[in-house]
PyMOL Python script that loads the backbone (N, CA, C, O; Angstrom):
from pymol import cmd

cmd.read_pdbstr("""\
ATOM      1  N   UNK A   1      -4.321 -12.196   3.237  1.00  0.00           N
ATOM      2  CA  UNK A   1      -5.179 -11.635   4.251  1.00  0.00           C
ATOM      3  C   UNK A   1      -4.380 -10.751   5.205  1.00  0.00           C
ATOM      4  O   UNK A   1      -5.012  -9.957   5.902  1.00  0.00           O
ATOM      5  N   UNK A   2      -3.079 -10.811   5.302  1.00  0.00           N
ATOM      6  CA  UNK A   2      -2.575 -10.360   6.360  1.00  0.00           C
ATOM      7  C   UNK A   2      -1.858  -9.026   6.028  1.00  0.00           C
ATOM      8  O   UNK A   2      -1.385  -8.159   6.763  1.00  0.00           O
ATOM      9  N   UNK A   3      -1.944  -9.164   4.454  1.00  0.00           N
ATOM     10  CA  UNK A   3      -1.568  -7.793   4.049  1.00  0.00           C
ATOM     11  C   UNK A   3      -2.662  -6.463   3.823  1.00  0.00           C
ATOM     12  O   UNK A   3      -2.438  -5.259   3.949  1.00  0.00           O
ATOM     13  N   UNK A   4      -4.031  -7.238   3.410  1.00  0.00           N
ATOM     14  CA  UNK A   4      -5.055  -6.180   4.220  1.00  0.00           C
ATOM     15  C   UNK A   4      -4.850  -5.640   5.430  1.00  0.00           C
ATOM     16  O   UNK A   4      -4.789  -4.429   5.643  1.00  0.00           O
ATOM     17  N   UNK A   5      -4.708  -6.751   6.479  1.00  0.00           N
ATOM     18  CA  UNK A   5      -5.141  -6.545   8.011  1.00  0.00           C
ATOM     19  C   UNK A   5      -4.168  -5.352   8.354  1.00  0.00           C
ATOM     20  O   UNK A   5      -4.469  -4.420   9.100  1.00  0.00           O
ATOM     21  N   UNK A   6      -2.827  -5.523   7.636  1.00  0.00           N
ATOM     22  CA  UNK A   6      -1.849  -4.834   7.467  1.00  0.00           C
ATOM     23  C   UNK A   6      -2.267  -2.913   7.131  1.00  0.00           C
ATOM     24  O   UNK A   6      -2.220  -1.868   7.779  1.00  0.00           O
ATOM     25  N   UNK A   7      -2.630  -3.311   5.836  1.00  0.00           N
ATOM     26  CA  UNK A   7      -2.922  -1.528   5.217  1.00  0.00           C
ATOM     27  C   UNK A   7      -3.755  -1.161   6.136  1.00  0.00           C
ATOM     28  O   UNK A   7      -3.583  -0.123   6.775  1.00  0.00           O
ATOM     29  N   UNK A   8      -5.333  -2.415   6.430  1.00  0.00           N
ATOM     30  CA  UNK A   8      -5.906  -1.546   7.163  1.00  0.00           C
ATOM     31  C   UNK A   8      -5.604  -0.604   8.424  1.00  0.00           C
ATOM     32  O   UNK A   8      -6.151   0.436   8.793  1.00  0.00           O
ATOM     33  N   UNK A   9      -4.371  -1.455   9.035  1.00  0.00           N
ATOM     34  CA  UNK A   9      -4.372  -0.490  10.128  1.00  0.00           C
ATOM     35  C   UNK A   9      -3.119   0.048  10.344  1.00  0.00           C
ATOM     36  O   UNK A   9      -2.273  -0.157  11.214  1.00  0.00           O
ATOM     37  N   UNK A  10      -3.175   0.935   9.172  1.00  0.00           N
ATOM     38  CA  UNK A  10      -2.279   1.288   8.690  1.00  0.00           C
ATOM     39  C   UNK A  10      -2.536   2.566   8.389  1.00  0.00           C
ATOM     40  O   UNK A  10      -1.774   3.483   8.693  1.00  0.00           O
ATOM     41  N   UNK A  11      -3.799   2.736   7.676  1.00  0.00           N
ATOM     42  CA  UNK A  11      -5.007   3.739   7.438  1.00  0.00           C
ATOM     43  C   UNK A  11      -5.765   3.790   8.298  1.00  0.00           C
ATOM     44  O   UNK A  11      -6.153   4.957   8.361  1.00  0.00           O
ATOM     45  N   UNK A  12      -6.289   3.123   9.124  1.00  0.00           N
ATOM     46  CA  UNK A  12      -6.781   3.500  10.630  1.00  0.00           C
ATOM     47  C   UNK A  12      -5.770   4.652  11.507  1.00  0.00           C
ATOM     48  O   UNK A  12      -6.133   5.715  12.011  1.00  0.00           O
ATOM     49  N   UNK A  13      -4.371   4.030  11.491  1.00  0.00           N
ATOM     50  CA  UNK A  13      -3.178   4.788  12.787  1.00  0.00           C
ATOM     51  C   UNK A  13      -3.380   6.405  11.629  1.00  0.00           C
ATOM     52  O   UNK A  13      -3.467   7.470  12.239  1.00  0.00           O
ATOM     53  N   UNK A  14      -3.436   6.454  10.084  1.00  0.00           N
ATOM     54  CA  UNK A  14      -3.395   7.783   9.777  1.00  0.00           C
ATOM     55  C   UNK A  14      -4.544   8.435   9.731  1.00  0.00           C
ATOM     56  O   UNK A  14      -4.421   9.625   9.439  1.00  0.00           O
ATOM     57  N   UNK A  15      -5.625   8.055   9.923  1.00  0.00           N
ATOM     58  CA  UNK A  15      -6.765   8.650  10.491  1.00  0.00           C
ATOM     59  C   UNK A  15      -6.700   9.221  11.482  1.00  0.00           C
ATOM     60  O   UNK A  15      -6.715  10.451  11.522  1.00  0.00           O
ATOM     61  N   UNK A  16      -6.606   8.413  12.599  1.00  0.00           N
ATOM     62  CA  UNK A  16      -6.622   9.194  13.835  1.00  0.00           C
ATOM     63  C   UNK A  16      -5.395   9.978  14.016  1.00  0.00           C
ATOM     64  O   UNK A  16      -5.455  10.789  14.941  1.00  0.00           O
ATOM     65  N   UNK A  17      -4.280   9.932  13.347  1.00  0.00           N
ATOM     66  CA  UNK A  17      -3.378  10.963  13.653  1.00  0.00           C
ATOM     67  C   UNK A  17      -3.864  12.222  13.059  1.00  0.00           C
ATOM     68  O   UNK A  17      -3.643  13.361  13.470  1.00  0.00           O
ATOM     69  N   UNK A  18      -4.456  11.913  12.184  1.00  0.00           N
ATOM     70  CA  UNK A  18      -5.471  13.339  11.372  1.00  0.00           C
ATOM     71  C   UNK A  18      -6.513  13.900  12.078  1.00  0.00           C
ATOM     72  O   UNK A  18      -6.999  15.014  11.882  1.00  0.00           O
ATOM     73  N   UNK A  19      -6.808  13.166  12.826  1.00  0.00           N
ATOM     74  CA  UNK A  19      -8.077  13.863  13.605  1.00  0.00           C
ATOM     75  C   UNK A  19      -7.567  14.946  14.269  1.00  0.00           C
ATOM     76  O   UNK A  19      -8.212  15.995  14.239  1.00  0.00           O
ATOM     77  N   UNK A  20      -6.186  14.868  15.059  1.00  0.00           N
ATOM     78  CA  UNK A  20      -6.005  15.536  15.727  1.00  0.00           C
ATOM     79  C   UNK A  20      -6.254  16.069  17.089  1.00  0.00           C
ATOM     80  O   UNK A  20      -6.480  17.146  17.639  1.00  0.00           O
ATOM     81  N   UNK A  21      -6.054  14.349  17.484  1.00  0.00           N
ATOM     82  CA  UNK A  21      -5.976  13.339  18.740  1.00  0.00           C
ATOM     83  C   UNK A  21      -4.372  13.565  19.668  1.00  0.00           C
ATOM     84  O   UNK A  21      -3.937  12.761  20.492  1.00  0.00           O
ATOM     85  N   UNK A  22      -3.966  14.360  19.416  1.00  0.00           N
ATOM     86  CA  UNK A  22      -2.529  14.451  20.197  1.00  0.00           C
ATOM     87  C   UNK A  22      -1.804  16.378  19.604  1.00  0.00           C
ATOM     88  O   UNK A  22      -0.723  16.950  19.744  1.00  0.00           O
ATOM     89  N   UNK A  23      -2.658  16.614  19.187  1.00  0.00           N
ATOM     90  CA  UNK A  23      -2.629  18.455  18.731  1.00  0.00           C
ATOM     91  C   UNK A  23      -3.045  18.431  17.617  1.00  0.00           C
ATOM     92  O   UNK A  23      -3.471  17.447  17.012  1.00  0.00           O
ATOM     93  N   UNK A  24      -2.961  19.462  17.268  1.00  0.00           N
ATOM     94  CA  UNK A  24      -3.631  20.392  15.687  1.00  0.00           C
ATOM     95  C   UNK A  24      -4.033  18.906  14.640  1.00  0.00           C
ATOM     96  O   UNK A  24      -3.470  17.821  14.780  1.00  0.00           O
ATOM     97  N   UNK A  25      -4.898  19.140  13.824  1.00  0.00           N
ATOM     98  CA  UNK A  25      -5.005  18.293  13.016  1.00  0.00           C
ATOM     99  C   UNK A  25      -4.251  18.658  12.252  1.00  0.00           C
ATOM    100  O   UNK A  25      -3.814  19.808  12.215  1.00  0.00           O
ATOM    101  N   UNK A  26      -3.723  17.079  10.924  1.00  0.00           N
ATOM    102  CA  UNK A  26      -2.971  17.028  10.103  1.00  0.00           C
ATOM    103  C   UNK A  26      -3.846  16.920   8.997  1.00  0.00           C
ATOM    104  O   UNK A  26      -4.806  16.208   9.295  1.00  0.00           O
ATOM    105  N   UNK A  27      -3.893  17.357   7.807  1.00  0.00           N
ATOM    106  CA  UNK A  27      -4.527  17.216   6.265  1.00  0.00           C
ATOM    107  C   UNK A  27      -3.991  16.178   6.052  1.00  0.00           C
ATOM    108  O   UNK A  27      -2.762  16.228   6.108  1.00  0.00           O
ATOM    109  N   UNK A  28      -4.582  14.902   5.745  1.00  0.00           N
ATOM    110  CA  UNK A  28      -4.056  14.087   4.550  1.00  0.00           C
ATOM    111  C   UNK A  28      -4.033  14.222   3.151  1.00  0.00           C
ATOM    112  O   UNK A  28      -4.893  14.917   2.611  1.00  0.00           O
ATOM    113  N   UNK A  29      -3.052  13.577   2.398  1.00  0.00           N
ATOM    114  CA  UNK A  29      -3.212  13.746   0.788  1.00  0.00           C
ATOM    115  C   UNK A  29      -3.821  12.647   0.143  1.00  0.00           C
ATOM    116  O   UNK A  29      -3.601  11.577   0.710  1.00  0.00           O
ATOM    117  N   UNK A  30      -4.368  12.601  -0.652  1.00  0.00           N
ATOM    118  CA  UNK A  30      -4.780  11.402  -1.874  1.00  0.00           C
ATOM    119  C   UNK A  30      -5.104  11.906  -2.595  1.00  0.00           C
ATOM    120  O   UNK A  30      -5.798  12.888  -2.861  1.00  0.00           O
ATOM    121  N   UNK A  31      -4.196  10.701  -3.275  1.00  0.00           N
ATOM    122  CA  UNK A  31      -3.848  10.938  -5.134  1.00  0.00           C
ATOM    123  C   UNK A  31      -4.243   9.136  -5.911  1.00  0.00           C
ATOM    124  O   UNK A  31      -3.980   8.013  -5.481  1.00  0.00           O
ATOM    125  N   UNK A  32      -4.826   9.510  -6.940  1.00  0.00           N
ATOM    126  CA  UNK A  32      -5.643   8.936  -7.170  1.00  0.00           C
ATOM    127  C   UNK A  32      -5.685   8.611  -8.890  1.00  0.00           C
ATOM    128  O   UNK A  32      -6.329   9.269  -9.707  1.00  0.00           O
ATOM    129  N   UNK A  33      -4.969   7.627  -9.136  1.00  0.00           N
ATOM    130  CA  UNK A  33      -4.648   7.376 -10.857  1.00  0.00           C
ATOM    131  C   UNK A  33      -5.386   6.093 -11.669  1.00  0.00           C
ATOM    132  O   UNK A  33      -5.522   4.945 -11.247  1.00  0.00           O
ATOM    133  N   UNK A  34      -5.833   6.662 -13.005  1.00  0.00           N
ATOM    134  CA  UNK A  34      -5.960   5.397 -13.816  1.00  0.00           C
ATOM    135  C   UNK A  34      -5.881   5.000 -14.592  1.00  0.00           C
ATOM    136  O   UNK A  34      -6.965   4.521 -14.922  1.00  0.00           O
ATOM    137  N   UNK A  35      -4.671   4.730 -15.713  1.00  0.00           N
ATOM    138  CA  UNK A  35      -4.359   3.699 -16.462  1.00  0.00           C
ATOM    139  C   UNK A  35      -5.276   2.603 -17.509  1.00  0.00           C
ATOM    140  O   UNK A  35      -5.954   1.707 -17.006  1.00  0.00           O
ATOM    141  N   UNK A  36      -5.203   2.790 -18.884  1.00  0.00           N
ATOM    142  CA  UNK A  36      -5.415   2.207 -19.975  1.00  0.00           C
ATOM    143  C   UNK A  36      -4.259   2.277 -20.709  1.00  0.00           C
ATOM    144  O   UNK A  36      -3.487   3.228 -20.840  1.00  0.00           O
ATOM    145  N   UNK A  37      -4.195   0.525 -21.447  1.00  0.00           N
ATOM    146  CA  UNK A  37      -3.263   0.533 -22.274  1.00  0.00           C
ATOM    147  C   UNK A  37      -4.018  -0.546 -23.281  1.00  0.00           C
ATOM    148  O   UNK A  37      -5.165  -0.992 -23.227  1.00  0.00           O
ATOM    149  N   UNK A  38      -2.957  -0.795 -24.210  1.00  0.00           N
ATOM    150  CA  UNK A  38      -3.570  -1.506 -25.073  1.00  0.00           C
ATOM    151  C   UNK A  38      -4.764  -2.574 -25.032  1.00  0.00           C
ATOM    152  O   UNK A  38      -5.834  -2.595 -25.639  1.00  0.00           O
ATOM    153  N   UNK A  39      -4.129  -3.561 -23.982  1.00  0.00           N
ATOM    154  CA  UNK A  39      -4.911  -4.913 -23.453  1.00  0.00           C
ATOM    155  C   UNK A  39      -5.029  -4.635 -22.189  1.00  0.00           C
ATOM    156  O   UNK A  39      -5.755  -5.409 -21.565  1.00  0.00           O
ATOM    157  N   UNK A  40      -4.460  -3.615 -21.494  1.00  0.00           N
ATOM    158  CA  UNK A  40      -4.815  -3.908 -20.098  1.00  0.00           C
ATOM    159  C   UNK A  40      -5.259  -2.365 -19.531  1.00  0.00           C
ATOM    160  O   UNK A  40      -5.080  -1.330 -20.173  1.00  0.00           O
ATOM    161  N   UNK A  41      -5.825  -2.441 -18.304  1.00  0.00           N
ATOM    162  CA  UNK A  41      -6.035  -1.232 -17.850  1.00  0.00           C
ATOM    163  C   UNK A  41      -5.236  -0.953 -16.103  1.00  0.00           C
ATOM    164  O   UNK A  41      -4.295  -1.741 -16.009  1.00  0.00           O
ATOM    165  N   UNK A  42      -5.333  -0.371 -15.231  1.00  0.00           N
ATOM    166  CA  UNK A  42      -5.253  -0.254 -14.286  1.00  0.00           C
ATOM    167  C   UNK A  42      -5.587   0.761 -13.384  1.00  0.00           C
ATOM    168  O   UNK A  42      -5.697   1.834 -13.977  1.00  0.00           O
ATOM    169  N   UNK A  43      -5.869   0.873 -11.722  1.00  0.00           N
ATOM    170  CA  UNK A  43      -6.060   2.114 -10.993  1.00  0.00           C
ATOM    171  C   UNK A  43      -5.053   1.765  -9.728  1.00  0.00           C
ATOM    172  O   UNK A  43      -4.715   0.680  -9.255  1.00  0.00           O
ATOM    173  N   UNK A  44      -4.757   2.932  -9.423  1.00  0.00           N
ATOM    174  CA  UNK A  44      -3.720   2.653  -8.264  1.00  0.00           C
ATOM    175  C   UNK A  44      -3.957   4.538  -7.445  1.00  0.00           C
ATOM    176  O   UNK A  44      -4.461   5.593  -7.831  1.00  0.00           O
ATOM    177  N   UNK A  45      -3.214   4.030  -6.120  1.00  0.00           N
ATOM    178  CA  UNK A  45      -3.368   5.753  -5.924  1.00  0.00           C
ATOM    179  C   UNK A  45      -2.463   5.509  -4.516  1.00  0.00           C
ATOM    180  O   UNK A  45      -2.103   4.408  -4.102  1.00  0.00           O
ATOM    181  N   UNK A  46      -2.154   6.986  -3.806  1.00  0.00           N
ATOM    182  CA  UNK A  46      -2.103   6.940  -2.604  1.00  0.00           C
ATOM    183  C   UNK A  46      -2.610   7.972  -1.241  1.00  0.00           C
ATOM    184  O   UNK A  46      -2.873   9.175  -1.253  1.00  0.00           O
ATOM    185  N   UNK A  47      -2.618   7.467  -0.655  1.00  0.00           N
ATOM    186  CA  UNK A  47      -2.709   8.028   0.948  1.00  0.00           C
ATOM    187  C   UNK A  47      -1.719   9.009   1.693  1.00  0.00           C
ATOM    188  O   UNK A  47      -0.873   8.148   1.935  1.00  0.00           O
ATOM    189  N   UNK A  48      -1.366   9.766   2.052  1.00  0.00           N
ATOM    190  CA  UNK A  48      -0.570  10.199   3.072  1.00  0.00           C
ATOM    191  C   UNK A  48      -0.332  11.466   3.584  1.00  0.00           C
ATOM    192  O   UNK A  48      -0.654  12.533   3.061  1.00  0.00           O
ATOM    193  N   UNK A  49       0.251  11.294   4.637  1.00  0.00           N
ATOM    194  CA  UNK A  49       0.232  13.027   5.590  1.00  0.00           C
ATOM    195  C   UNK A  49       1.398  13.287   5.651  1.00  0.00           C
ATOM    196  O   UNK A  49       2.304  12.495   5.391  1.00  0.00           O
ATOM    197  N   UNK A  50       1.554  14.678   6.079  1.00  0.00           N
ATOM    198  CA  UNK A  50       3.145  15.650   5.802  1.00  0.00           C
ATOM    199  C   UNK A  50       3.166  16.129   7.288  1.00  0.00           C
ATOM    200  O   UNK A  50       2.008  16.399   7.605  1.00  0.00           O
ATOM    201  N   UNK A  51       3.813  16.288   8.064  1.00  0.00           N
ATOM    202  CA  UNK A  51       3.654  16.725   9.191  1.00  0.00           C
ATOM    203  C   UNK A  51       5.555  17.330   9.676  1.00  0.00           C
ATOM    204  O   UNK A  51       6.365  16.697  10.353  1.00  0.00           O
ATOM    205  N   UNK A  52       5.751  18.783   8.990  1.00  0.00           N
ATOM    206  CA  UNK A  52       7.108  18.945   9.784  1.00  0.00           C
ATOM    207  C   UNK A  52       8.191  17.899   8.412  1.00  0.00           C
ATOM    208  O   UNK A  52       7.891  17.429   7.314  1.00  0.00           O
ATOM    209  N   UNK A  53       9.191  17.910   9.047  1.00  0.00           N
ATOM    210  CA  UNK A  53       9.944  16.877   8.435  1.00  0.00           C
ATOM    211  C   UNK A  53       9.465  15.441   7.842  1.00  0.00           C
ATOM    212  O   UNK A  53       9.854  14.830   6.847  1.00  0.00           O
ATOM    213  N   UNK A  54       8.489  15.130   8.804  1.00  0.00           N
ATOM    214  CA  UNK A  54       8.065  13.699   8.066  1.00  0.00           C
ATOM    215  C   UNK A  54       6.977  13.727   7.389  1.00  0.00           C
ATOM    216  O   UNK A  54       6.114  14.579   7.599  1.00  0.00           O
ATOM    217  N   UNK A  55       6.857  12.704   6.391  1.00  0.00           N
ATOM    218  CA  UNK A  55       6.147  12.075   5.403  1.00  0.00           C
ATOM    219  C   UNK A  55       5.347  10.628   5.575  1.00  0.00           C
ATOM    220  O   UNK A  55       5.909   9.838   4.815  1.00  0.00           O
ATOM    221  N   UNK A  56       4.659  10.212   6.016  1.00  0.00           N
ATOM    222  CA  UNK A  56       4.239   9.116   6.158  1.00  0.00           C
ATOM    223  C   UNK A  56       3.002   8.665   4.352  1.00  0.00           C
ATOM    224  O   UNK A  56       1.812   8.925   4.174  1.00  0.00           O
ATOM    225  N   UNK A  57       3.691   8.180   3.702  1.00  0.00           N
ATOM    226  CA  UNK A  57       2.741   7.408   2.547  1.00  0.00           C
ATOM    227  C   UNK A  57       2.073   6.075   2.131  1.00  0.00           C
ATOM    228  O   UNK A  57       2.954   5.223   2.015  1.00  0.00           O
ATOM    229  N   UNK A  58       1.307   5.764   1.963  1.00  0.00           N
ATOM    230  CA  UNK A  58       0.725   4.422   2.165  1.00  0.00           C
ATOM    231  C   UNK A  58       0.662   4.317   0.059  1.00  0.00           C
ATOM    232  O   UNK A  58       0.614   5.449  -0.420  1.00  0.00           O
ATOM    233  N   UNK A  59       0.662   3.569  -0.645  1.00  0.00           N
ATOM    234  CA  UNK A  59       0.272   3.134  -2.113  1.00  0.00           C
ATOM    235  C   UNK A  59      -0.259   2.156  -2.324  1.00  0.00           C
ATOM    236  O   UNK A  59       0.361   1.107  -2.150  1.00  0.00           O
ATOM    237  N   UNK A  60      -1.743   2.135  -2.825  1.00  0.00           N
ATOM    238  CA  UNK A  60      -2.142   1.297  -3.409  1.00  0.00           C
ATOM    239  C   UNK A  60      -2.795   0.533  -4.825  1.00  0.00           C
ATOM    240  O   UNK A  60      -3.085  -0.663  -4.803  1.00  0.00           O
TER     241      UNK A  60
END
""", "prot")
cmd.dss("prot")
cmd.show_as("cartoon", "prot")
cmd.util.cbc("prot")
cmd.orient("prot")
């Protein structure tokens, strides 16, 4: 549970930094994958914004 409570606000703080609540808005990225294999399948993807030098990415 605490690792939800975790992402969620996690993806909340990069929302509002996207809004563009403290200057210019930022674009976020998501990327978005899915996986079949023999017996198994999977989906996974991620979240994140570029701003200048930094990178902030979230994966799930």
């Amino acid at each position: 549970m605490t690792l939800i409570r975790t992402s969620l606000a996690v993806v909340c703080l990069a929302v509002l930094a996207g809004c563009g609540a403290d200057g210019e808005p930022v674009q976020p990225s998501l990327n978005a994958h899915v996986g079949l294999g023999g017996s198994s399948s999977y989906v996974g993807g991620s979240v994140g914004l570029h701003r200048g030098p930094f990178n902030l990415y979230l994966g799930f």
